[in-house]
N, C-alpha and C positions, 0 to 999 in steps of 0.2 A: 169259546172263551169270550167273557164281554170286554166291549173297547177300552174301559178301564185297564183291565187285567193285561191286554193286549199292550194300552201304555206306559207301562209300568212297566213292561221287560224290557220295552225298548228304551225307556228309561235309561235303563241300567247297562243295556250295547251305549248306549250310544253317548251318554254323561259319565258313566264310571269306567268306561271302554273296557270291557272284561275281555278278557283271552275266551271264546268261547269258539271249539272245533267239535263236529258231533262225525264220525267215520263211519258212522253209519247206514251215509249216503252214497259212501263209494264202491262201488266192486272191489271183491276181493282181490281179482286179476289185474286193475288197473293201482294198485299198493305198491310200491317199495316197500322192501322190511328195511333200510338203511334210511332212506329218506323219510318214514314215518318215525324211524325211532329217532330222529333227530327235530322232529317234529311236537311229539309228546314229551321231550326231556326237555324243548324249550317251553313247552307249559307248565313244566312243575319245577322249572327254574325261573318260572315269571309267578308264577304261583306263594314261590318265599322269598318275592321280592329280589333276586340275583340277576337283575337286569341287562349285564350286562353280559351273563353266560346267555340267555334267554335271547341276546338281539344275535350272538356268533351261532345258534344251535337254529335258531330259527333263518338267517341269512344260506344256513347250509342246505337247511329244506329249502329255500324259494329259490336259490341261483336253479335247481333244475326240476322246480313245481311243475310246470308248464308242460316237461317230458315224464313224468311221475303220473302224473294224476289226469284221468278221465273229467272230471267234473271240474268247470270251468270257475265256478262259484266256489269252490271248493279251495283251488286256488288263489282266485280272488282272497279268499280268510287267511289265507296263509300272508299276502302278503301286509293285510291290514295287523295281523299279528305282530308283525316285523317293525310296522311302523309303530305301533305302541308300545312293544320296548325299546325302541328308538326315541321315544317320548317321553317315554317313564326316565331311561337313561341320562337325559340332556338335563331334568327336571332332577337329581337325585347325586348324579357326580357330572360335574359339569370338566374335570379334569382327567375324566374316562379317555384315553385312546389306545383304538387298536387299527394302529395304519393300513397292516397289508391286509386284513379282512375287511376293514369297511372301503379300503380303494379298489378292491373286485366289486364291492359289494355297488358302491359308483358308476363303474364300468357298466356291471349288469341295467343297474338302472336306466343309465344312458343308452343302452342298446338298444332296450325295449319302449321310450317312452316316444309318443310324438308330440312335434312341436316343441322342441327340448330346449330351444336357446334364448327364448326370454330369461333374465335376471330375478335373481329370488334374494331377498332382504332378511337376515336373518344374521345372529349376533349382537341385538342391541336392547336397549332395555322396553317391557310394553307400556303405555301411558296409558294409565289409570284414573278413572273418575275420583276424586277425593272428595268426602263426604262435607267440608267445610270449600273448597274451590275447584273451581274447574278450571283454572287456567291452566297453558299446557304445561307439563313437565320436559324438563331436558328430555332428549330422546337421543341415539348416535344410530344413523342407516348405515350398514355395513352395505352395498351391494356386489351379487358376486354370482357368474355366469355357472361355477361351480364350488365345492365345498373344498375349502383348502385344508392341507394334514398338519398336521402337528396340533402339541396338547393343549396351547393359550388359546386356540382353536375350533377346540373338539367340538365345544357345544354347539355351533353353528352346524359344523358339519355334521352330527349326530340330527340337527332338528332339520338339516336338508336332505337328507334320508328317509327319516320320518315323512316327511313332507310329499316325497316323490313315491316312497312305496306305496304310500295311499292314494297319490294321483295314478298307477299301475294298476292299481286294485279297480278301481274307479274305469278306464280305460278298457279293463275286459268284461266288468257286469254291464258297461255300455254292449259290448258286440255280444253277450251270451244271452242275455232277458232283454236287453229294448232298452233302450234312454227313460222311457217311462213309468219303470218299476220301482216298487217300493225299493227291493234292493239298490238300486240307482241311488235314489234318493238318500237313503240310509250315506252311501259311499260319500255322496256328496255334502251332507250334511257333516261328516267327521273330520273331513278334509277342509272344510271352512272353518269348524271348531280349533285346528292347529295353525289355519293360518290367524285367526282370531288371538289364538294365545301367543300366538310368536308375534302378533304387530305386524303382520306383512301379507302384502297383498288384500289389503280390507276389500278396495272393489269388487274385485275376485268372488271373497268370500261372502259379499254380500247380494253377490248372483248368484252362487250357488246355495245360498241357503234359500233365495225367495223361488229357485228352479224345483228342490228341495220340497217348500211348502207347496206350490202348486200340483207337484204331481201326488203329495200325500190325500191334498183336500180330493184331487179327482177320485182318488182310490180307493181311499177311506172313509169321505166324506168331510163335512166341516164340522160336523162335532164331534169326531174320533180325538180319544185323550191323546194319544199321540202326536195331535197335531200342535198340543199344549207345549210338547217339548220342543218343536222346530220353532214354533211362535216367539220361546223362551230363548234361546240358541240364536235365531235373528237379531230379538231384542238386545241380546250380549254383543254380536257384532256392531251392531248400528251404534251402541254406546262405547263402544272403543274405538271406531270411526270417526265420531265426534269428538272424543278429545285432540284426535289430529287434525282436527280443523283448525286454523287460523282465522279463519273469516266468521264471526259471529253470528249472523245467517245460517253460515249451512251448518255450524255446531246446532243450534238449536233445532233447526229442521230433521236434524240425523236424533236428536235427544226425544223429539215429537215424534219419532216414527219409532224408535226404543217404547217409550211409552204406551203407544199405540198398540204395540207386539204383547206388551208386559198385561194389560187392562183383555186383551183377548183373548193369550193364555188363558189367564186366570177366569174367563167368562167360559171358555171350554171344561175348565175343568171345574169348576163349579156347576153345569149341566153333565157332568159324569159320577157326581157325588164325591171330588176331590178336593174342595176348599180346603180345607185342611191338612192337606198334603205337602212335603218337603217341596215340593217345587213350587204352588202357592206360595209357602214360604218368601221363596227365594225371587218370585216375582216382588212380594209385598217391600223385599227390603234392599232390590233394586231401583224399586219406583220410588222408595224413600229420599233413598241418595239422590238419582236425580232431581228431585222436586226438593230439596235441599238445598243444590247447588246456583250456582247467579245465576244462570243462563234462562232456568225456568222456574223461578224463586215461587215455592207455593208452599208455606210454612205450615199451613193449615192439612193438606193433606200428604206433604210429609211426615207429621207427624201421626195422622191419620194409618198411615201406611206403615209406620215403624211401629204402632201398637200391634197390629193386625200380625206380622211379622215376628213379631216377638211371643205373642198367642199359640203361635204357631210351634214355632224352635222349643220356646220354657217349658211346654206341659209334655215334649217327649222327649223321653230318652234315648230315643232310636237320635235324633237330632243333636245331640250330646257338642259334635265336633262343628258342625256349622252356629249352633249357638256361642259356642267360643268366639268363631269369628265375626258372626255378627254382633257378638257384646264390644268387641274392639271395633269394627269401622262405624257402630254407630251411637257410640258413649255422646258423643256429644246432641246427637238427634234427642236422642234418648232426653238428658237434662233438659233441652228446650222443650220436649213435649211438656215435661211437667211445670216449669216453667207457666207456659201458655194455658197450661189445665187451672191452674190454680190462681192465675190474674182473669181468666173468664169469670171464675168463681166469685171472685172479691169483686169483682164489677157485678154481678149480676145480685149480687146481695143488695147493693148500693142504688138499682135499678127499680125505678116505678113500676108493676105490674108484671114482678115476677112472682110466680106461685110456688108456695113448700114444697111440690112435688117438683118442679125445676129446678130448684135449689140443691134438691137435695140428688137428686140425678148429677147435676151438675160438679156437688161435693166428693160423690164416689169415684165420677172422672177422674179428680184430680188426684184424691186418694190413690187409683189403680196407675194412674202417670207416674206418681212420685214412688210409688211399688216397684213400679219398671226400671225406674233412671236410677233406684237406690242397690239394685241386683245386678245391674250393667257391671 
């Protein structure tokens, strides 16, 4: 399969987190028919979206995965399974609870993990880069050594679940393949992406994702499309990092090293025949935002960046649902491109020793600007 192809499905593991189990790899002798059918009913209960039959169907497979199942990896899925309707769940009814399953569900967790008593942050809201400022937004750290019950509650405790099944998952593809497998890798990489969306623990997740890149580049090499998406995925953490900075230094130092990820992505998959791909995309109108924002004010290829972005999303349909949202966080980038397209123009009319064919290069700019910011 070429490394395109190759990153493209991991894509889709690992940004769209799909429930995917293949039984194929297991003996038939090392099966429960009880535990696999509680297994399979929580796939096609996460399959139409019933998230939260999907995390009780699936918590019943993992409390005794470990005694069930031969293949170590195997279970590993099961429990990364768990964590993703645990994620879906927090993310869909945040007034979800079901005390006495998910307080076994705890317990088990606790049993099984090490190093379990550092404090996990979770309950508060994540700080966002705003296309017009970067100053930080209110934010509230809940910190808590465990997930507490009840329903004003839940979602914490639903996303500290989440959180730790996947650090369980993670804990056994270390002792089964090696610390240096791509499966590692993978584990690690998902597990920074949740603490990434929850706001907590960024350090963390900004070690594990560079541990992440490093063992893909050894194994895949540095131009595997794959490594497009860790590139993308670090670049995501470092600029959510950055908004929690206070000290305007290490914000922009953490926004330079975002950048950094986002321009190298995008060099990898432009040596794999992907420019034009949803994730391209999604590089072009993250680097927009930031070079948008005060911290690293570059209006020029901002706007540079939200054309290229928009090129991308407008001309397909498959991109339908991220054009919407990139029409809303970037209406106002958008107006300034065109803006700036069209006072280049009127200055360069007015200018000594420009030529028809500049001019009128110049006109179409503006022309294709004001196309853009009038469809936003």
């Amino acid at each position: 399969m070429p490394s395109s192809a190759r990153g493209w499905r991991a894509f889709c593991a690992v940004m769209l987190a799909a429930v995917s189990i293949s039984c194929a790899v297991l003996p038939t002798s090392a099966i429960d028919a009880i535990a696999e059918a509680y297994l399979q009913q929580g796939k096609r209960s996460y399959d139409r979206g019933d998230y939260a039959a999907a995390a009780r169907l699936f918590n019943k497979a993992a409390r005794d995965a470990e005694n069930t199942y031969n293949n170590k990896l195997y279970v590993a899925a099961i429990y990364h399974n768990a964590a993703q309707a645990y994620s879906k769940l927090a993310d869909v009814n945040g007034s979800y609870t079901d005390i006495k399953d998910d307080d076994l569900t705890v317990k088990f967790l606790q049993s099984r993990l090490r190093d379990f008593g550092d404090p996990e942050e979770f309950g508060h809201d994540k700080v966002n880069v705003d296309e017009t400022d970067l100053e930080l937004q209110g934010r509230k750290l809940i910190n808590r050594s465990k997930p507490m019950a009840g329903s004003a509650e839940s979602r914490m405790k639903m996303q500290w679940i989440a959180v730790h099944y996947l650090r369980l998952a993670l804990e056994i593809k270390e002792t089964a393949v090696g610390a240096g497998s791509v499966e590692v890798a993978n584990s690690m990489e998902a597990l920074a992406l949740l603490y990434e969306k929850y706001n907590a623990r960024l350090d963390e997740a900004e070690a594990l994702m560079r541990k992440a890149l490093a063992i893909k580049e050894a194994a895949l090499g540095k131009t595997s499309a794959e490594l497009a998406i860790t590139l993308y995925n670090l670049g995501m953490v470092m600029k959510t990092s950055a908004a929690g900075h206070d000290d305007q230094g290490a914000r922009e130092g953490k926004l330079r090293e975002a950048v950094d990820c986002y321009k190298r992505a995008l060099s990898v998959l432009g040596a794999n025949k992907l420019g034009k791909s949803r994730l391209a995309g999604k590089c072009y109108a993250d680097l927009s935002i930031i070079h948008w924002g005060p911290a690293l004010r570059d209006w020029k290829a901002s706007c540079a960046e939200f054309a290229s972005a928009y090129d991308i999303f407008a001309v397909d349909s498959a991109h339908r649902s991220d054009f919407a949202a990139f029409k809303q966080s970037h209406a106002l980038i958008a107006a300034n491109a065109a803006e700036m397209a069209v006072q280049t123009f009127l200055a360069a009319k007015n200018k000594k020793g420009v030529t028809a064919a500049q001019l009128a290069a110049l006109k179409q700019k503006a022309r294709a600007a004001a196309s853009r910011a009038g469809l936003m």
